[in-house]
RODO-2510 file (C-alpha; in nm, 4 decimals, decimal comma):
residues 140
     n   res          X          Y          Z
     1     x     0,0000     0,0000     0,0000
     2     x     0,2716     0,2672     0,0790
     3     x     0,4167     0,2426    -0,2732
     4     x     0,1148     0,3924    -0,3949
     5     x     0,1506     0,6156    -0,1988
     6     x     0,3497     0,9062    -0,2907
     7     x     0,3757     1,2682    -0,3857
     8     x     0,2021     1,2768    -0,7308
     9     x    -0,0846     1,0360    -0,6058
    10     x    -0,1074     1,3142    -0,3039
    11     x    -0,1630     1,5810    -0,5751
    12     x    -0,3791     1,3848    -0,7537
    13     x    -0,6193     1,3334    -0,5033
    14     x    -0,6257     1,7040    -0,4223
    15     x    -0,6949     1,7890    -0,7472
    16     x    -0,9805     1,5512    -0,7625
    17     x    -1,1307     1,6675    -0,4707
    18     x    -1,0774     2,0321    -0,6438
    19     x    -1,2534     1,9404    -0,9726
    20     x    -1,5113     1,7519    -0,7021
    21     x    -1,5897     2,0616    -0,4880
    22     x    -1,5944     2,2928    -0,7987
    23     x    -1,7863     2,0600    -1,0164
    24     x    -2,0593     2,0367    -0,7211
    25     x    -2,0755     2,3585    -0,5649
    26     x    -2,1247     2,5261    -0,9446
    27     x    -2,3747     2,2410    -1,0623
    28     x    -2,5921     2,1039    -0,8198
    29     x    -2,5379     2,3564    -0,4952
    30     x    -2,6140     2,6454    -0,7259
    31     x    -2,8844     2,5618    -0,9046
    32     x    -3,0404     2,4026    -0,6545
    33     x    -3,0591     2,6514    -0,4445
    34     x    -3,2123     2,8713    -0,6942
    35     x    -3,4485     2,6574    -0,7450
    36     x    -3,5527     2,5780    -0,4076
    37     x    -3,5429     2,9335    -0,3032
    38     x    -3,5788     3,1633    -0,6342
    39     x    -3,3641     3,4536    -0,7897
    40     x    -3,4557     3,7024    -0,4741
    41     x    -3,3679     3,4949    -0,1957
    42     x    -3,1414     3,2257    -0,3029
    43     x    -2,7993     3,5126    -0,2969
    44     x    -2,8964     3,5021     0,1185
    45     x    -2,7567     3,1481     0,1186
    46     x    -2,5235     3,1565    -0,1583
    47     x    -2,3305     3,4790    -0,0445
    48     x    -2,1887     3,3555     0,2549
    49     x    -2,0797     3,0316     0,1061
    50     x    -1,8405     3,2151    -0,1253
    51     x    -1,5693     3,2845     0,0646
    52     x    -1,5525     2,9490     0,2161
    53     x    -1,5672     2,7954    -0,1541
    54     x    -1,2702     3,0170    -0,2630
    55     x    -1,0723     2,9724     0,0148
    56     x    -1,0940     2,5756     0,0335
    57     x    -1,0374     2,5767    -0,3234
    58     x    -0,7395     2,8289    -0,3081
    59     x    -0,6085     2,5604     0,0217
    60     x    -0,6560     2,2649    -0,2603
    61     x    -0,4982     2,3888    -0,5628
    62     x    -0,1629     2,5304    -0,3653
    63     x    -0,2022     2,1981    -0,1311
    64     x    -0,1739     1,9829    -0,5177
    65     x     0,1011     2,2074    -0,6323
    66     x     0,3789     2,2027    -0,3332
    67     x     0,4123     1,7929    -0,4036
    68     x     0,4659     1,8251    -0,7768
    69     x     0,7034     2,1643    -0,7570
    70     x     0,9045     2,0052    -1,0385
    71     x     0,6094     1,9726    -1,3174
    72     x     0,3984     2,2154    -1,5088
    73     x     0,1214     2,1812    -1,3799
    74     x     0,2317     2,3164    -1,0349
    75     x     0,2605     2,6243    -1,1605
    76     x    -0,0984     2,6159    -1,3255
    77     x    -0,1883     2,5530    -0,9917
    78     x    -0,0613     2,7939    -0,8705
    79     x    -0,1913     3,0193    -1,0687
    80     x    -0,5387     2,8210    -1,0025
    81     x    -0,4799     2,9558    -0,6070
    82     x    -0,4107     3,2838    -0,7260
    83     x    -0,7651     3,2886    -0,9535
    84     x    -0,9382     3,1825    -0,5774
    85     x    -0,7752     3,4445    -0,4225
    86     x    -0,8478     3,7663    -0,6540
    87     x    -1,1884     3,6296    -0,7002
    88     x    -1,2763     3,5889    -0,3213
    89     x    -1,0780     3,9629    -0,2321
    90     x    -1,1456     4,1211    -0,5174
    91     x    -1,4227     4,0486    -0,7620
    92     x    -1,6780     3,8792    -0,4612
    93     x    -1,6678     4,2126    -0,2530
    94     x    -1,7193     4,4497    -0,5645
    95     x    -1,9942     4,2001    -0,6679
    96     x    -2,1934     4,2134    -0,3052
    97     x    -2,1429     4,6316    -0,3622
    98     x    -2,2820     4,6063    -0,7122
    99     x    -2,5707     4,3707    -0,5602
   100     x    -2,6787     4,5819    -0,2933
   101     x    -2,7127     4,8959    -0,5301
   102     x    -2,8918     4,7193    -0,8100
   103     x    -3,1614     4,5892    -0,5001
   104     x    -3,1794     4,9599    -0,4338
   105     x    -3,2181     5,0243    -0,7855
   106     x    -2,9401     5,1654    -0,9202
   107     x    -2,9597     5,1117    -1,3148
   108     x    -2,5920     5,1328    -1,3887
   109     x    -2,4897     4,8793    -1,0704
   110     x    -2,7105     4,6707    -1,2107
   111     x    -2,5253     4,6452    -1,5370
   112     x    -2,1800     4,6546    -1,3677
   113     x    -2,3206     4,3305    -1,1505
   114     x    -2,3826     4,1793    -1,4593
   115     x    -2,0874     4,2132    -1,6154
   116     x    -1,8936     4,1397    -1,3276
   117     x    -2,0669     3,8507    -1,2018
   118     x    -2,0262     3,6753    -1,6091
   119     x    -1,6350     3,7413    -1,5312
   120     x    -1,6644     3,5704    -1,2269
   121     x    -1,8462     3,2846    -1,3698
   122     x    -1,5997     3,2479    -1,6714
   123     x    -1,3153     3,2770    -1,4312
   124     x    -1,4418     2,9923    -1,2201
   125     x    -1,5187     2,7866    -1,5428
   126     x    -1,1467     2,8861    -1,7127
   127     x    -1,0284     2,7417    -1,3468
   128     x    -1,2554     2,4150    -1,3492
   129     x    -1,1722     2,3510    -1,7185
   130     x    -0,7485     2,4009    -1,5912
   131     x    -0,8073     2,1290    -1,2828
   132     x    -0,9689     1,8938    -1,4978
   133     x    -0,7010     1,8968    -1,7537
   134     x    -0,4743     1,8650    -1,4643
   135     x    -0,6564     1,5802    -1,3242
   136     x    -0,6020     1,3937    -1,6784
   137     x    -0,2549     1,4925    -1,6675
   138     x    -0,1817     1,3328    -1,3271
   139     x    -0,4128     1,0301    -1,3696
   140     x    -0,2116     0,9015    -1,6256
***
């Protein structure tokens, strides 16, 4: 058992469980939740679930890159953690500022929130897209 164990099986289990977390918080937590509670109230439970998604994702992508230092795709991890990181400091608090003015019906913060909030969604899929190819790379 302990020869399977060893640094690039320890990175590819972290990236699993970062495709994993990503994969499931973006298509079943999400959606569900919209569903279950609708477009006004589902941000209530969604908002405070972002910065624990970013950061655990962030933990997992630099946690899979220290044990493969030597290969490429450390340093796309890397620059996975560093997508988690500007996302959850800078785009999530702009995007709760740009939320709370649309509700109070600001016209243009309602545009800005859209346009931010499709750069954080590509950003997360550019990053899911990046783990998965990662995952293939290490599986093999």
């Amino acid at each position: 058992m302990v020869d399977y164990v060893n640094f690039h099986t320890v990175a590819a289990f972290l990236v699993a469980l970062l495709v994993g977390g990503m994969a499931f918080f973006a298509f079943v937590v999400t959606p569900v939740v919209f569903r279950a509670l609708g477009r006004a109230e589902a941000p209530r439970l969604l908002t405070p679930l972002f910065p624990v998604y970013y950061r655990v994702m962030a933990l997992l992508a630099a946690g899979a890159a220290l044990p493969i230092f030597y290969r490429w795709e450390s340093k796309l991890l890397w620059a996975l953690c560093a997508g988690f990181v500007f996302a959850d400091f800078v785009l999530r608090p702009r995007i709760e500022a740009l939320r709370a003015a649309r509700a109070a019906g600001d016209r243009a913060a309602a545009r800005k929130f859209g346009a931010l909030h499709g750069v954080s969604v590509l950003l997360n899929l550019a990053q899911l897209a990046a783990a998965v190819l990662i995952f293939f790379r290490l599986a093999v």
